[in-house]
mmCIF file of the N, C-alpha and C atoms, coordinates in Angstrom:
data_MODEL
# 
_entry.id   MODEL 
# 
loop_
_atom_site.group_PDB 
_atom_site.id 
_atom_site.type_symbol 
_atom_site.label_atom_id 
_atom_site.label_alt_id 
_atom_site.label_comp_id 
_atom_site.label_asym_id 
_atom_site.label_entity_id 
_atom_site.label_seq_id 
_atom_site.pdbx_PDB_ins_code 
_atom_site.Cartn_x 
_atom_site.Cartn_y 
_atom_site.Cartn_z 
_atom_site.occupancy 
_atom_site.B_iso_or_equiv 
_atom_site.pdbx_formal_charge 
_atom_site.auth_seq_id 
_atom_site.auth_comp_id 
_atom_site.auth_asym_id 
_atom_site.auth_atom_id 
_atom_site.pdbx_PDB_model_num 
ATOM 1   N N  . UNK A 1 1  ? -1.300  2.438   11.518  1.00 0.00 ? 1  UNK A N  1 
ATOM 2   C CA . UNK A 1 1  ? -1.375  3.880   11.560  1.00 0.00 ? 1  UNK A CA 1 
ATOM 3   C C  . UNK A 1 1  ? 0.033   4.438   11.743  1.00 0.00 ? 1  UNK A C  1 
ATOM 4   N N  . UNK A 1 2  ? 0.198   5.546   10.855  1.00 0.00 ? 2  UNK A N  1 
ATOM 5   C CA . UNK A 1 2  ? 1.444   6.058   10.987  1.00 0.00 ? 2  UNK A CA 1 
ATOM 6   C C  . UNK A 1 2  ? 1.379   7.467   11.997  1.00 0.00 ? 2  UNK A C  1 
ATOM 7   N N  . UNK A 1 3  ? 2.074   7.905   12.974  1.00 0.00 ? 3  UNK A N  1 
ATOM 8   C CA . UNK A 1 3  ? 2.292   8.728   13.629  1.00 0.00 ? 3  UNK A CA 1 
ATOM 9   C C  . UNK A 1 3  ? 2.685   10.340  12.806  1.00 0.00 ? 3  UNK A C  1 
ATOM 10  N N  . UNK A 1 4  ? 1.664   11.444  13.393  1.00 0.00 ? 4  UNK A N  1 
ATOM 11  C CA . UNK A 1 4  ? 1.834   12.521  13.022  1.00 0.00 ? 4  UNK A CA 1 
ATOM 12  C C  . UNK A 1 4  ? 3.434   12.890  12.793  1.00 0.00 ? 4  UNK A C  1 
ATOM 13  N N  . UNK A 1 5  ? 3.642   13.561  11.682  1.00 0.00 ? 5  UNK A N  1 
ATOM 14  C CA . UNK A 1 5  ? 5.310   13.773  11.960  1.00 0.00 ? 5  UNK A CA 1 
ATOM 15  C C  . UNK A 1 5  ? 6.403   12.980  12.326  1.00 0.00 ? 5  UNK A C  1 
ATOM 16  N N  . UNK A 1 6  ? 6.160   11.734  12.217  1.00 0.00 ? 6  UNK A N  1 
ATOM 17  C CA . UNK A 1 6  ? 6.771   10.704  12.315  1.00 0.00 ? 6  UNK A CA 1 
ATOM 18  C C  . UNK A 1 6  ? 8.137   10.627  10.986  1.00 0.00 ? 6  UNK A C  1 
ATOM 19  N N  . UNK A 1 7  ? 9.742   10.050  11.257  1.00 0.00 ? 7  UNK A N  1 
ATOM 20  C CA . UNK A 1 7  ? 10.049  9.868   10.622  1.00 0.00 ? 7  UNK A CA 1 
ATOM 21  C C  . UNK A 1 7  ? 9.477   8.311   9.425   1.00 0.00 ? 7  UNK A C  1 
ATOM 22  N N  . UNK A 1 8  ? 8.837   7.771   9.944   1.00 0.00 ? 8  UNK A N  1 
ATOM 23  C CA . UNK A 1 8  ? 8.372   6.425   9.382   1.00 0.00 ? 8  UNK A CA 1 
ATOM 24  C C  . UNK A 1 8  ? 7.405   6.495   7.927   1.00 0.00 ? 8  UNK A C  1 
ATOM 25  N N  . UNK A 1 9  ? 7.589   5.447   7.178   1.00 0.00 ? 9  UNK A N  1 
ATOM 26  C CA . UNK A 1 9  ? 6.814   5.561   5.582   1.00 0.00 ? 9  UNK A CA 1 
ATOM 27  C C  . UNK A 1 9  ? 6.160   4.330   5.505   1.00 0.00 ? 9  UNK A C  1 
ATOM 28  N N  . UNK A 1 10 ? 5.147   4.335   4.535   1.00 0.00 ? 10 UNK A N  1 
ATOM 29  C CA . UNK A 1 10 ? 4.525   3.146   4.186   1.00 0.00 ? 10 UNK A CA 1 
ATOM 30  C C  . UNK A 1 10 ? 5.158   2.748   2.983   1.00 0.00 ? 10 UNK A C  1 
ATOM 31  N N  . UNK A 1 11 ? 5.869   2.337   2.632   1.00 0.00 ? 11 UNK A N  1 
ATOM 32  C CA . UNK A 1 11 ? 6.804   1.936   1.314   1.00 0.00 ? 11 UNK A CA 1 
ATOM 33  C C  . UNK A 1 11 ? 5.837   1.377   0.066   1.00 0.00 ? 11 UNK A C  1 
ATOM 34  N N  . UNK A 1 12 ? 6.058   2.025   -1.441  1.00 0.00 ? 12 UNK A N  1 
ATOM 35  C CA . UNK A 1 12 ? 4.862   1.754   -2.136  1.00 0.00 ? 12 UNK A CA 1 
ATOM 36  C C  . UNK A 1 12 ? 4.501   0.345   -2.689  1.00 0.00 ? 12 UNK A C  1 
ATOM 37  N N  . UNK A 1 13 ? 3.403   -0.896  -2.495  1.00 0.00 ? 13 UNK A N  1 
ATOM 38  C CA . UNK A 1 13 ? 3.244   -1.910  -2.283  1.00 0.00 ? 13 UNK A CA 1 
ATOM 39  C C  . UNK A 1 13 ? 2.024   -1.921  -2.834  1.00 0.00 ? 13 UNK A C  1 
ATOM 40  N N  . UNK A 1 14 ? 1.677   -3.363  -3.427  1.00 0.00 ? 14 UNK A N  1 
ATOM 41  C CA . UNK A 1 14 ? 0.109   -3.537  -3.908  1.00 0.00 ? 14 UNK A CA 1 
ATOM 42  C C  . UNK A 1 14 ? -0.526  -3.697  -2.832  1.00 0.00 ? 14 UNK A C  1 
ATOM 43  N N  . UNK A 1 15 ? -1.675  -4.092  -2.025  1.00 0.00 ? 15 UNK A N  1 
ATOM 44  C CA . UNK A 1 15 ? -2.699  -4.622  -0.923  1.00 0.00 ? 15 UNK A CA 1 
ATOM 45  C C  . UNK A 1 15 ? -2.651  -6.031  -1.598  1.00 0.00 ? 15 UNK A C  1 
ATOM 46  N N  . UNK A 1 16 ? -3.028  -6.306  -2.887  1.00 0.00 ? 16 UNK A N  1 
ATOM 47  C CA . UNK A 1 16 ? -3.301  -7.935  -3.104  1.00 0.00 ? 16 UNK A CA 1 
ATOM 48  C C  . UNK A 1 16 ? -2.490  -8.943  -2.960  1.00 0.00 ? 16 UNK A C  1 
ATOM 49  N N  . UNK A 1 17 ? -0.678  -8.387  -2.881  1.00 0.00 ? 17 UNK A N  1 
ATOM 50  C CA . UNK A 1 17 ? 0.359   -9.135  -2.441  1.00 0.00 ? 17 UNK A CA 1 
ATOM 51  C C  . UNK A 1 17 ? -0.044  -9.848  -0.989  1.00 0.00 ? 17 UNK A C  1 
ATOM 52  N N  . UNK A 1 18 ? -0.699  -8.679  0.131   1.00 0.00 ? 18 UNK A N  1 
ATOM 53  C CA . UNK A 1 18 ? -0.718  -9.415  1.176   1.00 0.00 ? 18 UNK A CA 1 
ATOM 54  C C  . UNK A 1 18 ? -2.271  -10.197 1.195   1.00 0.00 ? 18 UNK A C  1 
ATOM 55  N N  . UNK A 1 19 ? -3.064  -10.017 0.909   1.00 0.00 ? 19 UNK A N  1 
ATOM 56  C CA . UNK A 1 19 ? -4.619  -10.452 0.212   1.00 0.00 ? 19 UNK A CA 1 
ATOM 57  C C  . UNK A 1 19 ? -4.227  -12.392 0.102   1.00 0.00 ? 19 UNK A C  1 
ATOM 58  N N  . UNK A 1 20 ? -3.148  -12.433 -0.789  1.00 0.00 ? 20 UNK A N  1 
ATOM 59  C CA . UNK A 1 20 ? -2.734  -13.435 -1.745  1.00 0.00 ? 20 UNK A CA 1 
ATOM 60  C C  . UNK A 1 20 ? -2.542  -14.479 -0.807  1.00 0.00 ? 20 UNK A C  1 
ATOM 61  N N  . UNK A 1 21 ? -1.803  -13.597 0.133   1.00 0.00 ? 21 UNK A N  1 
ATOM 62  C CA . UNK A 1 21 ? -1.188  -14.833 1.071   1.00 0.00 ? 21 UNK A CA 1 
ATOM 63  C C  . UNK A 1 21 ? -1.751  -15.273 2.415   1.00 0.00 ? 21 UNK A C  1 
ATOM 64  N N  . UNK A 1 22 ? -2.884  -14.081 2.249   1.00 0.00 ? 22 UNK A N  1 
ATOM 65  C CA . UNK A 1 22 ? -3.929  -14.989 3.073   1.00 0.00 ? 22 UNK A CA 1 
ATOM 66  C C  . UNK A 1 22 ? -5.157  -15.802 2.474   1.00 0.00 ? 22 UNK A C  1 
ATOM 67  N N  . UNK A 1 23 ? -5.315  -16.018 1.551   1.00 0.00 ? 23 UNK A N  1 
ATOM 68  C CA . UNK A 1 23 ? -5.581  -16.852 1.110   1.00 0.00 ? 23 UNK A CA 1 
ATOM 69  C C  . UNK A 1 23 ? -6.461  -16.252 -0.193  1.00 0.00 ? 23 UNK A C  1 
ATOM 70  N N  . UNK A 1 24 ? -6.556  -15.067 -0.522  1.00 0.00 ? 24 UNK A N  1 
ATOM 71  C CA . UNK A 1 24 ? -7.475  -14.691 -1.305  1.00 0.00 ? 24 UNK A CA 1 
ATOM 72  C C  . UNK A 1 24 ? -6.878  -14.818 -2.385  1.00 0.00 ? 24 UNK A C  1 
ATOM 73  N N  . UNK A 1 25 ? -7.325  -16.073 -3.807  1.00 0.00 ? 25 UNK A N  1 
ATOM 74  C CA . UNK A 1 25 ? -6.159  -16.296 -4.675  1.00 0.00 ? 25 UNK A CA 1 
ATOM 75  C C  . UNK A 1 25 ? -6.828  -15.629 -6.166  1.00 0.00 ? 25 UNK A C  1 
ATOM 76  N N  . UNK A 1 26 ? -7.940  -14.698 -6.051  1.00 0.00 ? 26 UNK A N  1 
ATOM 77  C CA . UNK A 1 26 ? -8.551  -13.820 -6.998  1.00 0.00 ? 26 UNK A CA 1 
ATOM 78  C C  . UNK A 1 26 ? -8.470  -12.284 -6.720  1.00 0.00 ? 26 UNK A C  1 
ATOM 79  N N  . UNK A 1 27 ? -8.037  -11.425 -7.566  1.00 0.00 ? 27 UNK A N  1 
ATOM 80  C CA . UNK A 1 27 ? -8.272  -10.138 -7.160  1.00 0.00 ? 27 UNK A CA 1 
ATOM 81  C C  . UNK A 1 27 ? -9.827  -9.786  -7.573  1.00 0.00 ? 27 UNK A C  1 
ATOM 82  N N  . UNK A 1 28 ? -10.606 -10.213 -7.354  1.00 0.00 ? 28 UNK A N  1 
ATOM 83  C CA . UNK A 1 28 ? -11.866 -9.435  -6.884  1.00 0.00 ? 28 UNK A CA 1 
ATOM 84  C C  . UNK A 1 28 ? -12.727 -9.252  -5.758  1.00 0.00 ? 28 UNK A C  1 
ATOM 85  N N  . UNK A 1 29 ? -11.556 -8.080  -5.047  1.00 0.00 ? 29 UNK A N  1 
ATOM 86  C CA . UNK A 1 29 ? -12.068 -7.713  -3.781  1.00 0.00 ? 29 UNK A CA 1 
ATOM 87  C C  . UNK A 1 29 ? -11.361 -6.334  -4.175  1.00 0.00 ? 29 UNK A C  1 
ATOM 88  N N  . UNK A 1 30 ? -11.551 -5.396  -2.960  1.00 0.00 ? 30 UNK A N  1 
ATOM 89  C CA . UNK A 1 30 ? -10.924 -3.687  -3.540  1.00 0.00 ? 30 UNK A CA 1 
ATOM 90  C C  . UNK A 1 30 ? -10.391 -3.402  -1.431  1.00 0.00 ? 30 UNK A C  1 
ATOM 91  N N  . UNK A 1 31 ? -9.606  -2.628  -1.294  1.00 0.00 ? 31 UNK A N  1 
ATOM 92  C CA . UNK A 1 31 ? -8.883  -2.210  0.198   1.00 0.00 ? 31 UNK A CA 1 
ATOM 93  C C  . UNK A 1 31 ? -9.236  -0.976  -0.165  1.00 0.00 ? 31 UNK A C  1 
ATOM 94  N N  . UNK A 1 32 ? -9.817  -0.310  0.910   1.00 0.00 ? 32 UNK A N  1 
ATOM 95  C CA . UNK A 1 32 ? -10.548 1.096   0.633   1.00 0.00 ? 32 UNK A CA 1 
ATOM 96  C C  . UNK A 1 32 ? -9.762  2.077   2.136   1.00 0.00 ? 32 UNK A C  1 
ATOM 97  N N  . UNK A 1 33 ? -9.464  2.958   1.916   1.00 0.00 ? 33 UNK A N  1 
ATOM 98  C CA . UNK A 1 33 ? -9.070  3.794   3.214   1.00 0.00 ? 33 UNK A CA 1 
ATOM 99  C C  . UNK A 1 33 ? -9.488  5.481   2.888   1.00 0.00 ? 33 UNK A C  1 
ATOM 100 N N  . UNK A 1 34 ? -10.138 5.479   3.819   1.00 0.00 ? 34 UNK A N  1 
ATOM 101 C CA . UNK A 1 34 ? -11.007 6.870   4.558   1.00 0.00 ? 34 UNK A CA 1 
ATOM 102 C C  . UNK A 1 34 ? -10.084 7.546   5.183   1.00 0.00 ? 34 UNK A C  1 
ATOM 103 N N  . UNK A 1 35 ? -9.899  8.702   4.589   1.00 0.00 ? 35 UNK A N  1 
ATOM 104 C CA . UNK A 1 35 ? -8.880  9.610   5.204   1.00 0.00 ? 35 UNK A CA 1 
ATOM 105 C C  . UNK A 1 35 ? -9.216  10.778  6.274   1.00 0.00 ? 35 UNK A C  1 
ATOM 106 N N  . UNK A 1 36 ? -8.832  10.865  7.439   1.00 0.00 ? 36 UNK A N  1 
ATOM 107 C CA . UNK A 1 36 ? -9.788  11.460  8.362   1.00 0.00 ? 36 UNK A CA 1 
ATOM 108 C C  . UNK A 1 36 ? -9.608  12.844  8.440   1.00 0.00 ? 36 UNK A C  1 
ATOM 109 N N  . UNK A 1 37 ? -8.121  12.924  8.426   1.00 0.00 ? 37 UNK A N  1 
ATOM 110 C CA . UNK A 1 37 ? -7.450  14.332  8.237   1.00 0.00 ? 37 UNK A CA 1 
ATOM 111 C C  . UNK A 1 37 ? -7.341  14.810  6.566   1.00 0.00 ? 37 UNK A C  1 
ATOM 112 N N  . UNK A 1 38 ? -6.667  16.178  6.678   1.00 0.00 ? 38 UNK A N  1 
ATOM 113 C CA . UNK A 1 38 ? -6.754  16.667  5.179   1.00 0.00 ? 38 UNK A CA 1 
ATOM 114 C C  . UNK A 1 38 ? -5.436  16.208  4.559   1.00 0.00 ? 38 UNK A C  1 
ATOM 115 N N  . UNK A 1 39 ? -5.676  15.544  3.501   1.00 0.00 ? 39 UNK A N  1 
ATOM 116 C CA . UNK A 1 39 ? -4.209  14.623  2.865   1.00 0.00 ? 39 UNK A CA 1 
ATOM 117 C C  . UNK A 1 39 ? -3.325  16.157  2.153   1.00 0.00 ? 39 UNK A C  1 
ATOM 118 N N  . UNK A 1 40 ? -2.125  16.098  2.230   1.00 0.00 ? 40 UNK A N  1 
ATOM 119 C CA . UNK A 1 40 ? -1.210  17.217  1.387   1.00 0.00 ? 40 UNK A CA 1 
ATOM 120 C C  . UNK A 1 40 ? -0.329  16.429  1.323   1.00 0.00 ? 40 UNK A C  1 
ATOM 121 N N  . UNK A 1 41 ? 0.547   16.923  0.355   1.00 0.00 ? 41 UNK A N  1 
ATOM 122 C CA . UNK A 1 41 ? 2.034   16.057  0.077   1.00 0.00 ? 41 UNK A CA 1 
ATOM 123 C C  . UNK A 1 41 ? 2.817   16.006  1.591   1.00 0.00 ? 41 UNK A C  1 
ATOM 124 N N  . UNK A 1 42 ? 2.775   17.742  2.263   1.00 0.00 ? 42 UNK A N  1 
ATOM 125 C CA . UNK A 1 42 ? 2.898   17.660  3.613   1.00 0.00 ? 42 UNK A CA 1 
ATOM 126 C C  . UNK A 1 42 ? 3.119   16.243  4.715   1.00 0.00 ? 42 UNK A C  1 
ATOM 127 N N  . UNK A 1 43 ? 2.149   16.481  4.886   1.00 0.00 ? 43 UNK A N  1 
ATOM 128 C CA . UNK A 1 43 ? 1.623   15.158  5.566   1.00 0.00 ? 43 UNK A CA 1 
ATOM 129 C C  . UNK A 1 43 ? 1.712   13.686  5.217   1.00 0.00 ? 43 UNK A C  1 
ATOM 130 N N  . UNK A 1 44 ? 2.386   13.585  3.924   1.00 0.00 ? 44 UNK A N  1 
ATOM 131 C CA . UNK A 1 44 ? 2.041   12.232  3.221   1.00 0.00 ? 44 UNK A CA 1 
ATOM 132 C C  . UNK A 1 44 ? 0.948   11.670  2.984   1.00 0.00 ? 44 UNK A C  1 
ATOM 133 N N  . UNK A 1 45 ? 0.134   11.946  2.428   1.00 0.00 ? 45 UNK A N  1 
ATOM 134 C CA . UNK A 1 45 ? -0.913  11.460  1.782   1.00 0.00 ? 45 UNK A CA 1 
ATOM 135 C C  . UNK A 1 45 ? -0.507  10.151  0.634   1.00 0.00 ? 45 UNK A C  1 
ATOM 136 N N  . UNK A 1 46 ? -1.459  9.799   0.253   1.00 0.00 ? 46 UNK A N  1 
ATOM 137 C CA . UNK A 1 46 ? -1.576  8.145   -0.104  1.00 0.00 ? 46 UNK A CA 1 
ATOM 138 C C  . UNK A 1 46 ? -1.216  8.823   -1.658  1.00 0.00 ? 46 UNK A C  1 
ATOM 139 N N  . UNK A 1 47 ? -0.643  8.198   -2.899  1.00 0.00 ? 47 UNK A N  1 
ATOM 140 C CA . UNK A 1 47 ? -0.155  8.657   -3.895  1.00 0.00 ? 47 UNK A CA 1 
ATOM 141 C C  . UNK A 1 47 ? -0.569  6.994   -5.039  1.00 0.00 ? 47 UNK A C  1 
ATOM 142 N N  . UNK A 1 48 ? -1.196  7.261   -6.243  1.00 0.00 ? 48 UNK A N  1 
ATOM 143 C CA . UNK A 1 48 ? -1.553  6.171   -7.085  1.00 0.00 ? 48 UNK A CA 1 
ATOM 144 C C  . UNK A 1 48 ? -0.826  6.430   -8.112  1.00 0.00 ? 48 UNK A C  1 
ATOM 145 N N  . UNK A 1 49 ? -0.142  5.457   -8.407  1.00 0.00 ? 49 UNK A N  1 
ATOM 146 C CA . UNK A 1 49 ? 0.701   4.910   -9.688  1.00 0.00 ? 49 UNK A CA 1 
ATOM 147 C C  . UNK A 1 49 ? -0.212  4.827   -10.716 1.00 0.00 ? 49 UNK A C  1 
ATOM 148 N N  . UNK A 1 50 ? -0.191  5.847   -11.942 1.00 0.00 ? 50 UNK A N  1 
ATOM 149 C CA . UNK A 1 50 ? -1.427  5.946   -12.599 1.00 0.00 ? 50 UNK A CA 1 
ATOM 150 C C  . UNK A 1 50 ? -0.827  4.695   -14.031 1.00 0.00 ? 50 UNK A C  1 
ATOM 151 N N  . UNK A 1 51 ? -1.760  3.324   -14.229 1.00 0.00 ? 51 UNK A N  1 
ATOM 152 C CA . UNK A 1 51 ? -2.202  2.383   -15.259 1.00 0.00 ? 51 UNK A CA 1 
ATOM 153 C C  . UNK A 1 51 ? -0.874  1.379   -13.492 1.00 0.00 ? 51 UNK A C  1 
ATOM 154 N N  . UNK A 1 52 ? -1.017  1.609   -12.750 1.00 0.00 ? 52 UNK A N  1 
ATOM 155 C CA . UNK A 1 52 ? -0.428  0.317   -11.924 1.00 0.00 ? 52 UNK A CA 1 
ATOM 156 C C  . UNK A 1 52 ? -1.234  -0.518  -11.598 1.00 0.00 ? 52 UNK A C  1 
ATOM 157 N N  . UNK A 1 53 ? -2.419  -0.668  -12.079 1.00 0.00 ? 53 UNK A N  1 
ATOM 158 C CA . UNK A 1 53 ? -3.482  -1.286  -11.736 1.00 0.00 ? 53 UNK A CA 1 
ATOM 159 C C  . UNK A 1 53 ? -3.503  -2.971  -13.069 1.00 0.00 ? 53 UNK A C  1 
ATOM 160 N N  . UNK A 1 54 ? -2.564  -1.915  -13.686 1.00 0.00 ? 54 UNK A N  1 
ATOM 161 C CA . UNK A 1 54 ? -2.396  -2.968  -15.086 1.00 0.00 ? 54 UNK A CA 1 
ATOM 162 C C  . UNK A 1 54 ? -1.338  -4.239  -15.306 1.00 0.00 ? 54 UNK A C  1 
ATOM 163 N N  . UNK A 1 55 ? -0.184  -3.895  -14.197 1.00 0.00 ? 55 UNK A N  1 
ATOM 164 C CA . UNK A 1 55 ? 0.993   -4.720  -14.139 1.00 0.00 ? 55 UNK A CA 1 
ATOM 165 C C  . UNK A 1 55 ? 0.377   -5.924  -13.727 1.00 0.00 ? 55 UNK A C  1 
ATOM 166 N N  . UNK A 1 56 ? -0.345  -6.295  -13.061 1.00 0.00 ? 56 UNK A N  1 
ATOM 167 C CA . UNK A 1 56 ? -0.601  -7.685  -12.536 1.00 0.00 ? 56 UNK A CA 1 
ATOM 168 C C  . UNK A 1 56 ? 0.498   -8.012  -11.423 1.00 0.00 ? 56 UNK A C  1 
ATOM 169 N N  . UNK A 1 57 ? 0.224   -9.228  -10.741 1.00 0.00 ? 57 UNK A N  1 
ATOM 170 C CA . UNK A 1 57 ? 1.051   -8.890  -9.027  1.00 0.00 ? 57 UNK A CA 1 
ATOM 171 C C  . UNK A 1 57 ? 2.672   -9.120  -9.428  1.00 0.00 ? 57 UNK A C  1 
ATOM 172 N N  . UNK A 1 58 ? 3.272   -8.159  -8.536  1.00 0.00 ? 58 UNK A N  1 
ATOM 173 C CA . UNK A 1 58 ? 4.403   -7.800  -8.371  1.00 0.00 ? 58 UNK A CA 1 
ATOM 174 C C  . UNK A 1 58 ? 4.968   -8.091  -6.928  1.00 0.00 ? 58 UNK A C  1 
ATOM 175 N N  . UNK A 1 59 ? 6.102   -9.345  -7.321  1.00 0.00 ? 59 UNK A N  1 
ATOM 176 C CA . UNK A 1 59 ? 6.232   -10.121 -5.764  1.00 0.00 ? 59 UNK A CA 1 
ATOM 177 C C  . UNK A 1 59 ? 7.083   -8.530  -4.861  1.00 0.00 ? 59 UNK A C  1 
ATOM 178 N N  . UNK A 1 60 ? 6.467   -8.972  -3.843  1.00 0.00 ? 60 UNK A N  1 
ATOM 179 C CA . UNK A 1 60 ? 7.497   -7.880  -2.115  1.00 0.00 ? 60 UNK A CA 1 
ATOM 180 C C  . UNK A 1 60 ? 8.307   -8.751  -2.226  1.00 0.00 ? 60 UNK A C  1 
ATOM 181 N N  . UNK A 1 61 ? 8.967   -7.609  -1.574  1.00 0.00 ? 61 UNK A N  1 
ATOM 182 C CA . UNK A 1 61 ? 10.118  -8.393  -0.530  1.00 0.00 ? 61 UNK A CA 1 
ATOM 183 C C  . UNK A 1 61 ? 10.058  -7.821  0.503   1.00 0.00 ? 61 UNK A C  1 
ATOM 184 N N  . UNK A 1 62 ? 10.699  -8.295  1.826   1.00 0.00 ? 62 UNK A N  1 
ATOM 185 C CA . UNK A 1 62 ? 10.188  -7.921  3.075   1.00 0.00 ? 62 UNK A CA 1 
ATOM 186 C C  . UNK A 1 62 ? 11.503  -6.705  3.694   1.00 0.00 ? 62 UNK A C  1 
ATOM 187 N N  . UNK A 1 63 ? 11.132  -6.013  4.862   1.00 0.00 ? 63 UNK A N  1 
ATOM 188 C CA . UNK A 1 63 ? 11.652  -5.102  5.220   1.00 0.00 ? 63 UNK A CA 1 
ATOM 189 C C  . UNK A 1 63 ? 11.649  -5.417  6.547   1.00 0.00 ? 63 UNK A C  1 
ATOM 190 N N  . UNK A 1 64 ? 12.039  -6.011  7.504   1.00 0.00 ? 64 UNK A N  1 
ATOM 191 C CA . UNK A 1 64 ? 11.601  -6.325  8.736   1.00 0.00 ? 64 UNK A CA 1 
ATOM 192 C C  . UNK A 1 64 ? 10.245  -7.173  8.617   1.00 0.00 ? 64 UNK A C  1 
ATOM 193 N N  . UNK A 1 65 ? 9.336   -6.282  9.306   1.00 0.00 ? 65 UNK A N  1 
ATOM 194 C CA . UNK A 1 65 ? 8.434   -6.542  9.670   1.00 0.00 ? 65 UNK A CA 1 
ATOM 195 C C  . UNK A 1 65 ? 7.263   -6.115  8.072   1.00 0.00 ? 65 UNK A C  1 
ATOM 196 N N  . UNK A 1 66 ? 7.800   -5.160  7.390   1.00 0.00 ? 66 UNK A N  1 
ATOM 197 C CA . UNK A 1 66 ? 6.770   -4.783  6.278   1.00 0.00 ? 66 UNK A CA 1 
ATOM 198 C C  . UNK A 1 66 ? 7.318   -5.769  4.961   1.00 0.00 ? 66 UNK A C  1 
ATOM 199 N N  . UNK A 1 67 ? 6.270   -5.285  4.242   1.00 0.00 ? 67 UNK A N  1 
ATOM 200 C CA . UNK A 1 67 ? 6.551   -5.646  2.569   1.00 0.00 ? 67 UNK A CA 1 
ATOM 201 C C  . UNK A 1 67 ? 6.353   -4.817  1.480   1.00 0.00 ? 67 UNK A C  1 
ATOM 202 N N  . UNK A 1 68 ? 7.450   -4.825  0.534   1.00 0.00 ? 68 UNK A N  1 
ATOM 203 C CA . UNK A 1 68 ? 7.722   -3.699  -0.674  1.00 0.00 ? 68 UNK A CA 1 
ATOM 204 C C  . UNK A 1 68 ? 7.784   -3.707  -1.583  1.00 0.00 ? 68 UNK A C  1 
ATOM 205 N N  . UNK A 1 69 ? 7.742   -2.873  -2.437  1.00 0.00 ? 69 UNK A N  1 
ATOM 206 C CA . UNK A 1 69 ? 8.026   -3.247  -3.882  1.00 0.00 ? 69 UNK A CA 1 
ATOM 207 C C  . UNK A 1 69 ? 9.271   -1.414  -4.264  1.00 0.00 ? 69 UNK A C  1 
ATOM 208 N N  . UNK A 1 70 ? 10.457  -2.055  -5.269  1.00 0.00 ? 70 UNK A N  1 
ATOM 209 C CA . UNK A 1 70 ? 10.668  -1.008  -5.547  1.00 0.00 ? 70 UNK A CA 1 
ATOM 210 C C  . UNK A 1 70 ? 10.433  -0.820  -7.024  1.00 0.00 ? 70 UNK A C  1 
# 
């Protein structure tokens, strides 16, 4: 969870990169998130790379503690 007004970002990344490496070695499964508050650009709301669904996996690289893709 990211903190209201927080300087902090979720950097844009597939879910199946980390999926992969726990052991799930098929993408047929889906990561679903319920948004509780009202999403605006404001606030940062979650943003989809429209046909990114098509690239097939795209290795991270790590950031500390996270993982990214640029």
């Amino acid at each position: 969870m990211k903190r209201p007004g927080s300087k902090g970002t979720w950097d844009w990344h597939q879910d199946y990169g980390y999926w992969y490496h726990q052991g799930v070695l098929h993408p047929d499964m889906l990561t679903l998130g319920i948004a509780v508050d009202r999403n605006t650009a404001e606030n940062g709301c979650m943003s989809v790379v429209k046909g990114s669904h098509k690239l097939g996996g795209i290795e991270h690289g790590r950031k500390g503690e996270a993982s990214g893709v640029d």
